[in-house]
C-alpha positions in Angstrom: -191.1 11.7 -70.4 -192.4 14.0 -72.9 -194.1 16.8 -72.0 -198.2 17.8 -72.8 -198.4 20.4 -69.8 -199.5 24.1 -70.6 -196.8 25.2 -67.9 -193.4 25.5 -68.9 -190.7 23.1 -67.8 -187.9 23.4 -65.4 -185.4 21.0 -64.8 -184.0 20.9 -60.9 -180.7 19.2 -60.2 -178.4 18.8 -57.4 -177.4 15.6 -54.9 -175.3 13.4 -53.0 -176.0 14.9 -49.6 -178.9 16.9 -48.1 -177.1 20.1 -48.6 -177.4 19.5 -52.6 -181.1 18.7 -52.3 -183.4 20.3 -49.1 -182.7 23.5 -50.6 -184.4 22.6 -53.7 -187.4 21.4 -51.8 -187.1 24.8 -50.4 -188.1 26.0 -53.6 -190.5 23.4 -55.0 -193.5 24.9 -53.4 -193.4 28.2 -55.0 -192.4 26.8 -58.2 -194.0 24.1 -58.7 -197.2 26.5 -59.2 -195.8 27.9 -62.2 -193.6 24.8 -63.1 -193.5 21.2 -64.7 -190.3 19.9 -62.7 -188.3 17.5 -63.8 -185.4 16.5 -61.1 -182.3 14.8 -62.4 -180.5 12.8 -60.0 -178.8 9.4 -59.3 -180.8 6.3 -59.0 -180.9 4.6 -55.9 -179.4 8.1 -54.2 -180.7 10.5 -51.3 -182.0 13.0 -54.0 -184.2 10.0 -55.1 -185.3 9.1 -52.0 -186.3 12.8 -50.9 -187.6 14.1 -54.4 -189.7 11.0 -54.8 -192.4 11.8 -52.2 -193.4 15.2 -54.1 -196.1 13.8 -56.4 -196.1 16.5 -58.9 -192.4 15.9 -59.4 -191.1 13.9 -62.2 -187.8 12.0 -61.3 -185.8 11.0 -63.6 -182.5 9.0 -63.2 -179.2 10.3 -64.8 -175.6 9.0 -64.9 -173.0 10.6 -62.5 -169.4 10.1 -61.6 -167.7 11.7 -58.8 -164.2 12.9 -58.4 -162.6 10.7 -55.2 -160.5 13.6 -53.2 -157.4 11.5 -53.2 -154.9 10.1 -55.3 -156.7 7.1 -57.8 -156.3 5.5 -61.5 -160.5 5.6 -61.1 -160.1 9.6 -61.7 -158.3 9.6 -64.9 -161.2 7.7 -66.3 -163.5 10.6 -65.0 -163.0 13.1 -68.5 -164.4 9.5 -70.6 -167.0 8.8 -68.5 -168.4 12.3 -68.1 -168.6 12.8 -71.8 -170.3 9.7 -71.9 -172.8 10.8 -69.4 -173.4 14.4 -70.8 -174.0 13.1 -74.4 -176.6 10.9 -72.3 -178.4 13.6 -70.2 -178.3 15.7 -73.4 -180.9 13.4 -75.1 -182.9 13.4 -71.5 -182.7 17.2 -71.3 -184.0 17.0 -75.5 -187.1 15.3 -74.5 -187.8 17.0 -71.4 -186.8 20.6 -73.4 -187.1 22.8 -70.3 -187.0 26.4 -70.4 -184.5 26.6 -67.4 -182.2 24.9 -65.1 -181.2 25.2 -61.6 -178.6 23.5 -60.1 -177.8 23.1 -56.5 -174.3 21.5 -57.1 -172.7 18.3 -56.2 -171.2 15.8 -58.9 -174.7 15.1 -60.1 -175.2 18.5 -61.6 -172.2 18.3 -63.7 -173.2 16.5 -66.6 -176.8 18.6 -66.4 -175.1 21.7 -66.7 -173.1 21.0 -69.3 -175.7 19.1 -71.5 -177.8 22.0 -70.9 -175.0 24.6 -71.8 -174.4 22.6 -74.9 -178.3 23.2 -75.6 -178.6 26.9 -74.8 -180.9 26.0 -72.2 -180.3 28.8 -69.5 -178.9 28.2 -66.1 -179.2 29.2 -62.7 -177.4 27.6 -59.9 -176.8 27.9 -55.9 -173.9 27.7 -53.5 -174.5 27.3 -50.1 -170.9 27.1 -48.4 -168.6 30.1 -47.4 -166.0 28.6 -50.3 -167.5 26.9 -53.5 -166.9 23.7 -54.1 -165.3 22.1 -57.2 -168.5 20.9 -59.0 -169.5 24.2 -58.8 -166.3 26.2 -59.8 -167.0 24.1 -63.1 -170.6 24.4 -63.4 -169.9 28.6 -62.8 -168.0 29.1 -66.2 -171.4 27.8 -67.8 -174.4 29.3 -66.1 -175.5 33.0 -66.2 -175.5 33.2 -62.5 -174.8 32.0 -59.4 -176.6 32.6 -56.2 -174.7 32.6 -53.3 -175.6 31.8 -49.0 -172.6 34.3 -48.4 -172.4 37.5 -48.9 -168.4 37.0 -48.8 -169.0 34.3 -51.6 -170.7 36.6 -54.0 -167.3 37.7 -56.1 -167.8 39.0 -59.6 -170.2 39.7 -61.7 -171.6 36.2 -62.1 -172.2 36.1 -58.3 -175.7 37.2 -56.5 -175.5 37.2 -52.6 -179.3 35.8 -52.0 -179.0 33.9 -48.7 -180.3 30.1 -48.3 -183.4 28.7 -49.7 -185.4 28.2 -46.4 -188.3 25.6 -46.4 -191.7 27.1 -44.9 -192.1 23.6 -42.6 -188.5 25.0 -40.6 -190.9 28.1 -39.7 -194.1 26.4 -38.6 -192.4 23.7 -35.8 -194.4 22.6 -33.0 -193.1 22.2 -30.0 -195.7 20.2 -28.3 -195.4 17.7 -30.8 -191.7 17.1 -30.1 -192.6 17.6 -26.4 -195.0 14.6 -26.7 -193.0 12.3 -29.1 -189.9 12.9 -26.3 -191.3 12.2 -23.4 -189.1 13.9 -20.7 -189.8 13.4 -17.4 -188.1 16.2 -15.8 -188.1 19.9 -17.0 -184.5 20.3 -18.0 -182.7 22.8 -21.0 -183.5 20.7 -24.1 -180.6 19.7 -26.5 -181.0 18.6 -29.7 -177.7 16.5 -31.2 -177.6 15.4 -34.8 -174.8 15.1 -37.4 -176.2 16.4 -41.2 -178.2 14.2 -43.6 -175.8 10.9 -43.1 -175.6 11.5 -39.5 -172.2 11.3 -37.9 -170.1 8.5 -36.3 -167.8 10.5 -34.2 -170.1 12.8 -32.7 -172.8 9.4 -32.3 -170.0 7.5 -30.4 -169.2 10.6 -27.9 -172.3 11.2 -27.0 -172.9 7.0 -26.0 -169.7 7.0 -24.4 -170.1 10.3 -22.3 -174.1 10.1 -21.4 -173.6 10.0 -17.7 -172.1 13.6 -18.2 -175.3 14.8 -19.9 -177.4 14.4 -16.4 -178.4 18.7 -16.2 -180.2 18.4 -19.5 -182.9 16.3 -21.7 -180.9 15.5 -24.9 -182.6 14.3 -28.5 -180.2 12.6 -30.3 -180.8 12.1 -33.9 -178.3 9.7 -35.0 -179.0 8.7 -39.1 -179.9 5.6 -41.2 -178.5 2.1 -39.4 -177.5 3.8 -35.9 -179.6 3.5 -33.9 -178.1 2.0 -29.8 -180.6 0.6 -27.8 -179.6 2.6 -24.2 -182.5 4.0 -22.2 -182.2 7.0 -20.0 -185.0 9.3 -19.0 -182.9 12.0 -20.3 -182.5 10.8 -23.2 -184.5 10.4 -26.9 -182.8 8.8 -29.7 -184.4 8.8 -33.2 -182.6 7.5 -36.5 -184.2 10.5 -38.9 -187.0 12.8 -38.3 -188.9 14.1 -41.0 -190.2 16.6 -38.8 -186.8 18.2 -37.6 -188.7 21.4 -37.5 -190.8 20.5 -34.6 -187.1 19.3 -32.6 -185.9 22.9 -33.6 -188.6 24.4 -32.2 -188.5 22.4 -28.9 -184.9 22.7 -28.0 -183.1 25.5 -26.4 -179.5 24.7 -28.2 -178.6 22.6 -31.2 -175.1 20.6 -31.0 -174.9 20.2 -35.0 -172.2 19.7 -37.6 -171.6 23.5 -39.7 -173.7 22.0 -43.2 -175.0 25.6 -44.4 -178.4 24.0 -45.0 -178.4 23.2 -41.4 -176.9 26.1 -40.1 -179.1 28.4 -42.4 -182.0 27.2 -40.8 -181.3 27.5 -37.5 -180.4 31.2 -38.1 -183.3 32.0 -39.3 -185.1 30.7 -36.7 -183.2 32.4 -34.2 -182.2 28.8 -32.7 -178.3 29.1 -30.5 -175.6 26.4 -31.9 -172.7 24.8 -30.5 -171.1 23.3 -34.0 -168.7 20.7 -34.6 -167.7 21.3 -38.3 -166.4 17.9 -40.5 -162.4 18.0 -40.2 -160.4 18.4 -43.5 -159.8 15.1 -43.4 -163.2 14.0 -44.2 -163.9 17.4 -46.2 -162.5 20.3 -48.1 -162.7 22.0 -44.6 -166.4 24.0 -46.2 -167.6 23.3 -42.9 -164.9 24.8 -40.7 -164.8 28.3 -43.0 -169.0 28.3 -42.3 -168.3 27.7 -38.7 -166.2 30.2 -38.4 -168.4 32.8 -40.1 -171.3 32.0 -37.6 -168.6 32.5 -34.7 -167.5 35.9 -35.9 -171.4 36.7 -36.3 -171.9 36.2 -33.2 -174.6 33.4 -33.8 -173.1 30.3 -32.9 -169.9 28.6 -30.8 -167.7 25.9 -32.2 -165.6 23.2 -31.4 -163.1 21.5 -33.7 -163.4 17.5 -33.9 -160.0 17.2 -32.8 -160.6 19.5 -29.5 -163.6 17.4 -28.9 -163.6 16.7 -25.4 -166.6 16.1 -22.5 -165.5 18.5 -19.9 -164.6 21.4 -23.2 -168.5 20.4 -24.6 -170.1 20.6 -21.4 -168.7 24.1 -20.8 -169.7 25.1 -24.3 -173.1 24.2 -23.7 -173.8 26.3 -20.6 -171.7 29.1 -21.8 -174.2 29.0 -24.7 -177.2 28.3 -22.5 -176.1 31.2 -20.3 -175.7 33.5 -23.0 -178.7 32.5 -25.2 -180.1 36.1 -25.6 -176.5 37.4 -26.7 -176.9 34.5 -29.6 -180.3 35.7 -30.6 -179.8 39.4 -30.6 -177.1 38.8 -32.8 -178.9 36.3 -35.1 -182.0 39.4 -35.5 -179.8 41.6 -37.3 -179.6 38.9 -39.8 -180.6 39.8 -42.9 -183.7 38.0 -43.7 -185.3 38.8 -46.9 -186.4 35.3 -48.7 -183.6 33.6 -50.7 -186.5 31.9 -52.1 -188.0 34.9 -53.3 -184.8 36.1 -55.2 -184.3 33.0 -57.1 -187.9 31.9 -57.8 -187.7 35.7 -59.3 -184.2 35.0 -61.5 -185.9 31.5 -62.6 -189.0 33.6 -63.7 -187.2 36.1 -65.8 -185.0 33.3 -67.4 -187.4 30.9 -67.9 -189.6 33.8 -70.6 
């Protein structure tokens, strides 16, 4: 794991769900020109998974413990066991002796961050939600700054409104590839439907139990690892993942998604409508309502709760949207679009000196 490279060393961190990692792809092409990376992340996780098919990458596996969001004796053991993992990733983050960090957030960061505070190593991390999470509420009192997707995020003067790290692939989709992989027989509005990183159960099941209401439109369905339903409609295309997402973006006229800011960021800044059914508080902190609701106000989007979720509510939904596409995308232009990626490669630059 040590280090011969004539290019300084950065360490990357950040996992759990695709939210905590594809924004740090977003910025491995730029820096990984400048850069040895080393990515710290769970073993057997998404991050590891994702992170492993960048060959110029070094992955290297760190302990993590996660704070459950209800009441458990498991949490009280959480202060041991992270002191036990930091003193661990400090001795990684010796060897490895990086000249910056960055840290997306998630649980995994934790012990990076803190290691690396302890070390004087300086950090830089990202938050991609309307609210910040609790990982990195923590990991704010310790880095010198913290980028922010929001500009109503950016509070104090630790805070830098940025935008979201955008991968270059989500601006190059192909249409015609999609077109060709789908197979549609008749020319209907395209809808694409997928749930976030894990996929999502609920909106899966509705759209199998309600796909004889779908008849006025083509829908792709991308339902996540394990399921995967075997019905066949000439309507409809069901894939478990798609590694090119970017070419379904570019082929659809609406997304139906969940309100992830990764996903959501994306779509903005291709100028792509949304109908978004944000995770419920019972499954969340409710992040994904508060982004939701942003987009609504912004004009850029429509939303639907989980718990309004309803065939005849949905179908309206979608041709209001569909009616009103140019409304959506005249709002979405006066987004603000200078390059996230840009801002922080920049901050990583001057810190890393």
């Amino acid at each position: 794991m040590e280090n011969n490279n004539t290019k300084k060393i950065l360490v990357m961190t950040g996992g759990g769900t695709g939210g905590h990692i594809i924004p740090n792809i977003a910025l491995i092409p730029e820096l990984s020109k400048q850069y040895k990376i080393f990515y710290l992340g769970n073993k057997n996780s998404m991050e590891q998974n994702l992170i492993s098919k960048f060959e110029n990458i070094v992955f290297v596996e760190i302990p993590a413990v996660k704070f459950v969001r209800k009441f458990t004796l498991k949490n009280f053991l959480i202060p041991f066991k992270f002191i036990k993992n930091k003193n661990i990733v400090k001795k990684i983050l010796k060897q490895i002796n990086p000249s910056v960090i960055f840290a997306k957030g998630g649980f995994v960061s934790l012990p990076v961050v803190y290691a690396g505070k302890e070390l004087g190593v300086p950090i830089l991390a990202h938050e991609s939600d309307y609210s910040m999470g609790l990982a990195n509420k923590l990991i704010l009192k310790k880095c010198r700054f913290m980028f922010t997707s929001f500009r109503d995020t950016c509070v104090g003067n630790k805070c830098i409104y940025s935008g979201s790290p955008i991968r270059d692939v989500v601006l190059k989709g192909n249409k015609n590839i999609a077109k060709k992989i789908c197979g549609f027989k008749e020319n209907l509005p395209i809808i694409l439907i997928f749930g976030g990183s894990l996929g999502s159960k609920i909106i899966n099941q509705f759209i199998f139990d309600n796909l004889n209401k779908f008849n006025d439109f083509n829908l792709i369905h991308i339902v996540g690892k394990n399921n995967i339903n075997n019905i066949k409609q000439d309507n409809y295309f069901q894939i478990e993942f798609a590694d090119n997402i970017f070419d379904f973006f570019a082929y659809c006229d609406l997304v139906i998604c969940r309100a992830g800011s990764n996903s959501i960021f994306e779509l903005l800044t291709i100028k792509k409508p949304m109908l978004l059914i944000p995770l419920s508080k019972k499954q969340s902190r409710g992040d994904q309502i508060e982004n939701a609701m942003v987009f609504k106000k912004e004009g850029y989007a429509q939303i639907i709760e989980e718990k309004d979720l309803e065939i005849d509510l949905l179908i309206n939904k979608i041709n209001n949207v569909l009616k009103n596409k140019d409304f959506y995308i005249k709002n979405m232009n006066k987004y603000n679009t200078k390059s996230a990626n840009k801002i922080i490669v920049e901050y990583i630059n001057n810190y890393s000196n």
